[in-house]
C-alpha positions in Angstrom: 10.2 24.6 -19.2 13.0 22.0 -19.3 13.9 22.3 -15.7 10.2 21.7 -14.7 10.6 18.8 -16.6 13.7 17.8 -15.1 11.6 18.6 -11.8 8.9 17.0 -12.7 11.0 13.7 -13.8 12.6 13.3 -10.6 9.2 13.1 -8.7 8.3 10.4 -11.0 10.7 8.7 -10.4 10.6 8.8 -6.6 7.0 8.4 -6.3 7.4 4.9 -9.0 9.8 3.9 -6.1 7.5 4.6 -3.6 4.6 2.6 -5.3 7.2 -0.4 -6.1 8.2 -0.4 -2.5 4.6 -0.7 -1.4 3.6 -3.3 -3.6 6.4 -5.3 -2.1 4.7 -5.1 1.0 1.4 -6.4 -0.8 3.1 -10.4 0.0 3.6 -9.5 3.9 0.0 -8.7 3.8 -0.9 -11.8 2.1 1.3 -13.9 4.6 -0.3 -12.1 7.6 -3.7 -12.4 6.3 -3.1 -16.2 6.3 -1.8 -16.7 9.4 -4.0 -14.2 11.1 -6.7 -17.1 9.0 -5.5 -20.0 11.0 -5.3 -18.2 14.1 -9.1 -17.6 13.5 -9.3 -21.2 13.5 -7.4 -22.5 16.0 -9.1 -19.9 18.8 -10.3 -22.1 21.5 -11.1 -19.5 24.3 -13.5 -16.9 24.3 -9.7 -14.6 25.0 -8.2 -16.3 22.4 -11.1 -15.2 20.1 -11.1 -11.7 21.0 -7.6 -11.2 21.0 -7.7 -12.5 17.3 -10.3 -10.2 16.5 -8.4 -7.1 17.8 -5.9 -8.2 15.4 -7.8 -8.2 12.8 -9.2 -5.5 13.1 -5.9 -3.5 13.7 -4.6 -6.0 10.6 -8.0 -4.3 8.5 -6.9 -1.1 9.5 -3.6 -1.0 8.2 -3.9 -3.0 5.0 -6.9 -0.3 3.8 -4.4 2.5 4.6 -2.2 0.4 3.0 -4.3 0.0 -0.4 -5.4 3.8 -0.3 -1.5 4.9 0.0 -1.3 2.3 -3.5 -4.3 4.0 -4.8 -3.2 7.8 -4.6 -0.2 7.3 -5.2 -1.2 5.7 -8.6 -3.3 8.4 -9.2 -0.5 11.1 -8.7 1.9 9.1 -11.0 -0.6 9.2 -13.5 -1.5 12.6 -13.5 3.0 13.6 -13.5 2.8 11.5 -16.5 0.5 13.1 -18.4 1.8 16.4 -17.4 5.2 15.5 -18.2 4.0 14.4 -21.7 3.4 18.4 -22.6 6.7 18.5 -22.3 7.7 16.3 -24.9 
């Protein structure tokens, strides 16, 4: 039982870096979000529009896979903690 612990410990730990390093990203999203905002405005052309909406959309894209990586990986931290609390 102890070395699943120990086992289990170490994934914890590497999956709370993980989540830290992702939440880091959370501010580049931000910052792209705004300036992916004023690019919406300052499209003049009918180009210039559609080529800000294709990076939007690609900008959508990523930040949902983004959130849902956040999400599961919440969810799996959760559940190694309440298994590891058996263990104690």
């Amino acid at each position: 039982m102890a070395l699943r612990a120990l086992i289990l410990g170490k994934k914890l730990t590497e999956a709370r870096a993980r989540l830290e390093e992702l939440r880091a990203k959370d501010a580049e999203f931000e910052k792209r979000e705004s300036d992916l905002a004023e690019a919406i405005e300052e499209a003049e052309s009918e180009e210039d529009r559609e080529a800000v909406e294709a990076l939007v959309e690609e900008f959508e894209t990523e930040k949902a896979a983004h959130e849902e990586e956040k999400k599961n990986l919440e969810e799996e931290i959760s559940d190694m903690e309440g298994e590891l609390e058996k263990f104690t």
